[in-house]
KOLTI-100328 format. One record per residue (C-alpha): residue number from 0; residue in one letter; chain; z, x, y. Coordinates in nm, 2 decimals. Each point is the difference from the previous one (the first is absolute). Example, Ala and Ser with C-alpha at 12.3 -4.5 7.8 and 13.67 -1.06 7.14 Angstrom:
% KOLTI-100328
n:0, res:a, chain:A, c3:0.78, c1:1.23, c2:-0.45
n:1, res:s, chain:A, c3:-0.07, c1:0.14, c2:0.34
***
This chain:
% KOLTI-100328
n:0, res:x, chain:A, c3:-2.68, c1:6.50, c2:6.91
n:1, res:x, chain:A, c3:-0.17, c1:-0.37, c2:0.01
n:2, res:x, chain:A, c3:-0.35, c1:-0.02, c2:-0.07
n:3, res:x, chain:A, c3:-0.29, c1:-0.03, c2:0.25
n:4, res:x, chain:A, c3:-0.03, c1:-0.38, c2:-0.18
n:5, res:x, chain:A, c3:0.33, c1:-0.09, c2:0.02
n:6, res:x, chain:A, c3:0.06, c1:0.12, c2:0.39
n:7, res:x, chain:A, c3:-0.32, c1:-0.23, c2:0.08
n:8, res:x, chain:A, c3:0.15, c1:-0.29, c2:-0.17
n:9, res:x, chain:A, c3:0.34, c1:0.03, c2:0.17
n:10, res:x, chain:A, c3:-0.17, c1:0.02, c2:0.32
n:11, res:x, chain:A, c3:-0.20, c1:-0.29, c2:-0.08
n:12, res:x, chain:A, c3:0.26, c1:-0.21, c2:-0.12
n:13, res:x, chain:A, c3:0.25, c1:0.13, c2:0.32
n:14, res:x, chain:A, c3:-0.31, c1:-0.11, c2:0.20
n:15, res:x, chain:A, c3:0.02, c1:-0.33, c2:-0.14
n:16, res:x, chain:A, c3:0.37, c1:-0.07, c2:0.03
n:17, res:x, chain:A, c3:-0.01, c1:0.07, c2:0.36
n:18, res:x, chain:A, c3:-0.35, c1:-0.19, c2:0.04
n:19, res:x, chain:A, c3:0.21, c1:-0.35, c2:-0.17
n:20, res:x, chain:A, c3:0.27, c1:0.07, c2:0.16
n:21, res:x, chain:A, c3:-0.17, c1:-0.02, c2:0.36
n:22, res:x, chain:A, c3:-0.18, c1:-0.32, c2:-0.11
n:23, res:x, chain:A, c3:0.32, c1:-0.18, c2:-0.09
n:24, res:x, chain:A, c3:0.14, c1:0.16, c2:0.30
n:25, res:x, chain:A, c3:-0.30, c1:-0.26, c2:0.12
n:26, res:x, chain:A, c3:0.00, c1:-0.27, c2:-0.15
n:27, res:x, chain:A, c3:0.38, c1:-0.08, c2:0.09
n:28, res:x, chain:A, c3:0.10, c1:0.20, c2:0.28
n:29, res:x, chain:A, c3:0.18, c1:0.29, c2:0.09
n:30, res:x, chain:A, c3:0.34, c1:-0.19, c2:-0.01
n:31, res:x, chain:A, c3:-0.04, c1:-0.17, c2:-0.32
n:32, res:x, chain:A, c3:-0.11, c1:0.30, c2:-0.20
n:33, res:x, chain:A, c3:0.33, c1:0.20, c2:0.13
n:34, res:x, chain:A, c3:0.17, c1:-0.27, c2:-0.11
n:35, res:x, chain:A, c3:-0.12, c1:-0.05, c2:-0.35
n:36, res:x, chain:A, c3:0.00, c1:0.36, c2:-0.05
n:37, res:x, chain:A, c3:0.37, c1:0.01, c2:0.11
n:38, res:x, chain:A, c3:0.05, c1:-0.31, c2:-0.21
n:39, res:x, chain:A, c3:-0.14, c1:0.19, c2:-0.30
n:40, res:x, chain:A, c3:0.24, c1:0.30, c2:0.07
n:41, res:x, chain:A, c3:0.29, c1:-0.13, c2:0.00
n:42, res:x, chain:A, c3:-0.10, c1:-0.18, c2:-0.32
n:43, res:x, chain:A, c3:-0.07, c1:0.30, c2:-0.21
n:44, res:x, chain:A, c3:0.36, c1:0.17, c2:0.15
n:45, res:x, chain:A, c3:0.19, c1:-0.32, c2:-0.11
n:46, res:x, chain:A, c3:-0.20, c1:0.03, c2:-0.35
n:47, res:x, chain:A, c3:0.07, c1:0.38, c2:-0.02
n:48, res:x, chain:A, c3:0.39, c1:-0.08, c2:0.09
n:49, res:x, chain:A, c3:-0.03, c1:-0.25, c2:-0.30
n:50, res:x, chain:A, c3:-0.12, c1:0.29, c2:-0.18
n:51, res:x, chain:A, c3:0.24, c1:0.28, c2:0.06
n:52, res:x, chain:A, c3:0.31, c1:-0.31, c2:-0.05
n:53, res:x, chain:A, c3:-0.16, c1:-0.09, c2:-0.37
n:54, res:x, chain:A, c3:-0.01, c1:0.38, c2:-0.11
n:55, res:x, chain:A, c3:0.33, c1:0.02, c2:0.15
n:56, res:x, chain:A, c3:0.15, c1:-0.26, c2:-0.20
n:57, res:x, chain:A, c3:-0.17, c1:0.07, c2:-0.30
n:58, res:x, chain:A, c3:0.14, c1:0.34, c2:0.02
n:59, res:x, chain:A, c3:0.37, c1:-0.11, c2:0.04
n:60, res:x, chain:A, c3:-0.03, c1:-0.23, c2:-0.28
n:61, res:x, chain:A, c3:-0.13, c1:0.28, c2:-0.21
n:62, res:x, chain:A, c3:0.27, c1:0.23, c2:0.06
n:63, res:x, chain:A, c3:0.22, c1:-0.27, c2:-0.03
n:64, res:x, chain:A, c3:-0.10, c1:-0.06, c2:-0.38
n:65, res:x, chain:A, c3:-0.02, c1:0.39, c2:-0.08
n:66, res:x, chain:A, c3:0.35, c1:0.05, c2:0.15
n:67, res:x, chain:A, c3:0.14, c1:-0.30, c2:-0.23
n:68, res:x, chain:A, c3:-0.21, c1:0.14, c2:-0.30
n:69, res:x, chain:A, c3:0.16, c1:0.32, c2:0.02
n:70, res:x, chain:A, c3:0.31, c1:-0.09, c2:0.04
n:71, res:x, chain:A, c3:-0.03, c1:-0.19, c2:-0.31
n:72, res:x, chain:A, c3:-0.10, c1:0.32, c2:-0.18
n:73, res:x, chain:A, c3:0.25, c1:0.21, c2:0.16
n:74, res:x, chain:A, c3:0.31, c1:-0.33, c2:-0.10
n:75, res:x, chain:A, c3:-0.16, c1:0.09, c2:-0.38
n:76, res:x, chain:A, c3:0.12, c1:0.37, c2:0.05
n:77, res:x, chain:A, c3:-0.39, c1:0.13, c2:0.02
n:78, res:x, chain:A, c3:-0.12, c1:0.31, c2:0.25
n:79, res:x, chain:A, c3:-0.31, c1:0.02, c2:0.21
n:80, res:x, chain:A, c3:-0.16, c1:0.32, c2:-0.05
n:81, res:x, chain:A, c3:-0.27, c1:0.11, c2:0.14
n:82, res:x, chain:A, c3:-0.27, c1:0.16, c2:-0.28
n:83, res:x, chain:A, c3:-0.20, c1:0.33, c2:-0.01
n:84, res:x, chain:A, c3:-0.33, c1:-0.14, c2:0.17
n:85, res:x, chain:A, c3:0.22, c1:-0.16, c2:0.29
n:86, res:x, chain:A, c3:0.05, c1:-0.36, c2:-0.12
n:87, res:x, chain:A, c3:0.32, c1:-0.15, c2:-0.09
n:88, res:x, chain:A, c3:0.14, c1:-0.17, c2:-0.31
n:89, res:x, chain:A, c3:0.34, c1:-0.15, c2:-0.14
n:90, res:x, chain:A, c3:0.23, c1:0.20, c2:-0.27
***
């Protein structure tokens, strides 16, 4: 359960978003601000796709390199087993 404090201070900083955000709203106009903030959306979705396609490459190329290590060990005549506490080793 959240503190008196930090329930005023969410409040208060929720408070605040809203107050800025109806100044800029303001300031620039109704159109504008929808505009940026769509702007700004489909920024951070292109920068999350970035994202998701670096992780998914850095994956492949991972299991690319462990699948070509173990062959290795296996064209040497070694066996992966798998140990007492769970991990695996070469034999």
């Amino acid at each position: 359960m959240k503190s008196e404090a930090r329930l005023g201070f969410e409040r208060a900083f929720w408070a605040y978003q809203e107050a800025s955000k109806k100044y800029r709203m303001r300031e620039i106009g109704d159109d504008e601000f929808l505009l940026a903030r769509k702007q700004k959306d489909e920024a951070s979705a292109i920068l999350d796709a970035e994202i998701v396609k670096t992780k998914a490459m850095r994956n492949a190329r991972a299991r690319e390199t462990r699948k070509a290590r173990e062959d290795a060990y296996r064209s040497c005549g070694l066996v992966k087993v798998r140990g007492a506490l769970g991990g695996t080793y070469w034999e």
